[in-house]
N, C-alpha and C positions, 0 to 999 in steps of 0.2 A: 504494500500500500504506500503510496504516493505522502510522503513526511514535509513538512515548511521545513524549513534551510534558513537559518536565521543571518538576515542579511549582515554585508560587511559594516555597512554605515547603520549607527546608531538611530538617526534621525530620517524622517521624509519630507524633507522642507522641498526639496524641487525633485523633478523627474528625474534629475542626475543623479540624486544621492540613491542611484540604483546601477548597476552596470546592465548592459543587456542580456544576460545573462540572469540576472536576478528577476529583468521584469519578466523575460519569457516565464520563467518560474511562478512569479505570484499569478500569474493571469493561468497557468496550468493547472495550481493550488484553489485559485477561483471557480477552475471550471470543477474541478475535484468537489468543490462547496456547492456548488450549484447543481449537480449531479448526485448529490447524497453518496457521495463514494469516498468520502474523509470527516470522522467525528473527532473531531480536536475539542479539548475540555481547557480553557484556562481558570479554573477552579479560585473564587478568588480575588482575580485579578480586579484591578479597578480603570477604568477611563475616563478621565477630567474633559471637559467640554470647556473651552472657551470659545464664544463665539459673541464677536462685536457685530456682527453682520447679521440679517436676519435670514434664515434658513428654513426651508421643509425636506428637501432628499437627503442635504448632504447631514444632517442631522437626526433624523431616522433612520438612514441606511446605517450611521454609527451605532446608535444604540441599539437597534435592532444585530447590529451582527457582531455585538461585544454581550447581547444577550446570551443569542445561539453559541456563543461559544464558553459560555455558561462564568460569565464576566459579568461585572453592574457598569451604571455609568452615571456620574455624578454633573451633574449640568451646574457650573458657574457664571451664572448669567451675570454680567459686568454691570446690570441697572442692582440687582442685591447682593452683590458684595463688595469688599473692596478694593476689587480692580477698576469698580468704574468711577471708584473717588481720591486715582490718582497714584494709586501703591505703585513704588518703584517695581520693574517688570523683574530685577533679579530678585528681591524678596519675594513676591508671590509664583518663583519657579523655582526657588529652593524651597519654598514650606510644600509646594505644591509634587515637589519629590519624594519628601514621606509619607504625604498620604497615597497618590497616584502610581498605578504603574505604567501608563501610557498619558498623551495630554495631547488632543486633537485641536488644534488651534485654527478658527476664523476670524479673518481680522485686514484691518487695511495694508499696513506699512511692512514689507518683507521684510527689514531690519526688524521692525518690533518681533517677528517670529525665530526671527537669528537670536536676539538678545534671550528669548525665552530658550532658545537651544543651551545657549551659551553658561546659563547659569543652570538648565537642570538638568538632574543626572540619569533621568529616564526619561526615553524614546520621548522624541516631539513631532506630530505629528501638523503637515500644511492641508488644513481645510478648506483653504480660498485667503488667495491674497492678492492685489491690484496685481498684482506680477504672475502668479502661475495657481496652477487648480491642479495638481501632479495627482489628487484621487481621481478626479474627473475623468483624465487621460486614460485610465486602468480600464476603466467601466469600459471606453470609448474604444480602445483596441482588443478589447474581451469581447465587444459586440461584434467588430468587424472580422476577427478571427474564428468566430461561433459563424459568421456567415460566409467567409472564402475557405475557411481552414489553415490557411498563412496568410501570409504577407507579401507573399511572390508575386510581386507586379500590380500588386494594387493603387491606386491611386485616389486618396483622398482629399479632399476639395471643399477650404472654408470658406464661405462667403460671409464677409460682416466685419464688423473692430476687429484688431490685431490686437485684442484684450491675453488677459490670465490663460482661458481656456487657447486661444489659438496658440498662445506661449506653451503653454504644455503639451498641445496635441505637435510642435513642432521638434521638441526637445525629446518628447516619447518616441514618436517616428523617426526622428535620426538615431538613437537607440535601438530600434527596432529596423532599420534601412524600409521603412515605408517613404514612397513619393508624397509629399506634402505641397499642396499646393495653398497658397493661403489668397484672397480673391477681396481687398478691400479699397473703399476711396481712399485718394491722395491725403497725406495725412495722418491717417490712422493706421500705418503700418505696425507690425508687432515690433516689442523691444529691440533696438539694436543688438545689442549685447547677446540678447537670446536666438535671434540669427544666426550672430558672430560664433556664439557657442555649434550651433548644430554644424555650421561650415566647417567645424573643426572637428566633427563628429561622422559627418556622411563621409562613406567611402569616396561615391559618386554624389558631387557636388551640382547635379543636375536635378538631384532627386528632390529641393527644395525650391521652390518657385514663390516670387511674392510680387501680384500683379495688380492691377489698378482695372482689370478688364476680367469679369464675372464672365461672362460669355467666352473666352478664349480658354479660363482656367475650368469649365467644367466640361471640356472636351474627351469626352471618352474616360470620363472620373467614374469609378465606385462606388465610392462613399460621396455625398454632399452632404456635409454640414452646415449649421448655423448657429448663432445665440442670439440674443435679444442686443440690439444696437445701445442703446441708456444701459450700463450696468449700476449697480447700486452706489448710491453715490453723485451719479449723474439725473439727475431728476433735473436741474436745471440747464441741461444743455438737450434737453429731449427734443424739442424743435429742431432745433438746429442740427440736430444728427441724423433724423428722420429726412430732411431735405439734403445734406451729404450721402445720406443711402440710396438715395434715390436709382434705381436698378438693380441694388445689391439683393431682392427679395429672390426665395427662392423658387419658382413659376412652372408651368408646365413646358415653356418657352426654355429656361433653361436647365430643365428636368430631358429633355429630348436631345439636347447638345450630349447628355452624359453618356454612361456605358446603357446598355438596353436591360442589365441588369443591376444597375446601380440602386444601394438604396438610400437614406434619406432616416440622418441623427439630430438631434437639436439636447442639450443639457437641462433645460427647462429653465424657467417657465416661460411659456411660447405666446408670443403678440400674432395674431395669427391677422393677416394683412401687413403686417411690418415688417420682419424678416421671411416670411414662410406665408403663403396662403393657404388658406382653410383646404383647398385642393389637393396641396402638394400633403399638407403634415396629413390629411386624413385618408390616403391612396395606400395600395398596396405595399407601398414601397418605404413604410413606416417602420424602422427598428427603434421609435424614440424612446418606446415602454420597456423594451428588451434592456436598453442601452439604461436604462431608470434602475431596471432592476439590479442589472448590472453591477451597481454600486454596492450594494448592499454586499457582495460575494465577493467583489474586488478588493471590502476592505474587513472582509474577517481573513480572506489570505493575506492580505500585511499584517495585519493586525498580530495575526498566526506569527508569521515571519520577522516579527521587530519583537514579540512576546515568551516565542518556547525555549 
């Protein structure tokens, strides 16, 4: 029977702090989970919740699969206690190390998630941060390999912000040598940096593409992804992104450009006329629930793998 492999790195702050070799692993442990073919007990164990951010999957899929694996989970919501009136971030990740044995962190500033790494001494776990969504990713390539069986010559295709999640899904797939095509207005490209990283990552430096023309980049693609253009936070630039997006939605128009068996992901939760219409997200060609589910399986195999 199929055992977690308790990763090299301590921490899941970004997609990296995995080798590809690990992530093929947790995403095989996943399917292992999702399959009822590995009963892993962490008897005991506890998972701290911080979450500045408001949440419904990526915070049910936690508690829900630190249940099943027969763990509790302790929710620290920053409006009642005293993270949210100012406690320096090393004090509350070293007290937060004696009780915790894991500590799932949503939150804005990817430093504030390093500085909580930095001072605590068990596993820190990235739930969403302006910079990368690295659980997100898990689900995302667990879904696509539940549907091709690999990765050999697939081609996945974001249309929207070069936000967190397109950051992860770009850093996961150079890990993985998935073709990544990322499809957004001028602008709003994904982090430099996290480019820079994958170029140093892909064998073949063809296999990442970042283009400003949605029509060219879902040429004979796979996968078509999307997120919602306003991420949290953005409430007040909502107008004005919605009129930059303008093309970027995903359509039957550019549903037809892609492969003939391409399917169609989105992270939730979906503005349906905005990024996606009511057409495309409700057609055949919908993994979004699969890819929901997903989460939940993606992270009792880390959870597995950072915990045994």
């Amino acid at each position: 029977m199929l055992k977690p492999i308790k990763l090299a790195n301590k921490n899941f702050l970004s997609s990296l702090d995995a080798s590809s070799e690990e992530i093929d692993h947790i995403l095989e442990v996943a399917k292992n989970f999702k399959n009822n073919d590995l009963n892993i007990k962490l008897k005991d164990k506890v998972l701290g919740l911080i979450f500045d951010k408001s949440s419904t999957r990526t915070r049910v899929s936690f508690q829900v699969a630190m249940s099943k694996l027969g763990g509790s989970t302790v929710d620290l919501n920053p409006n009642t206690s005293q993270i949210g009136r100012g406690e320096p971030i090393r004090d509350t990740a070293r007290v937060l190390s004696r009780y915790c044995d894991v500590v799932a962190i949503r939150t804005f500033k990817q430093s504030d998630l390093e500085e909580y790494a930095k001072w605590s001494s068990k596993p820190v776990i990235n739930a969403l941060t302006d910079l990368e969504h690295p659980c997100q990713a898990l689900a995302d390539y667990m879904t696509i390999k539940e549907e091709f069986g690999d990765f050999k010559n697939v081609v996945l295709t974001f249309i929207g912000d070069g936000n967190n999640v397109a950051n992860s899904l770009i850093l996961c797939g150079a890990l993985l040598g998935v073709e990544v095509r990322i499809a957004c207005p001028k602008g709003y490209e994904p982090n430099s940096l996290v480019i820079k990283k994958a170029y140093e990552i892909y064998k073949n430096k063809d296999l990442l593409k970042i283009t400003n023309d949605p029509n060219n980049a879902v040429l004979g693609a796979n996968v078509l992804y999307t997120d919602v253009w306003s991420s949290m936070g953005e409430e007040n630039k909502k107008k004005e992104k919605e009129k930059d997006f303008n093309g970027f939605t995903i359509d039957s128009n550019l549903i037809e450009k892609a492969d003939k068996n391409a399917i169609i992901l989105h992270c939730l939760p979906a503005y349906r006329s905005k990024e996606i219409t009511d057409e495309a997200f409700e057609s055949k060609r919908n993994r979004i629930f699969d890819q929901a589910e997903n989460r939940l399986h993606a992270q009792q195999a880390l959870l597995s793998c950072l915990l045994n």
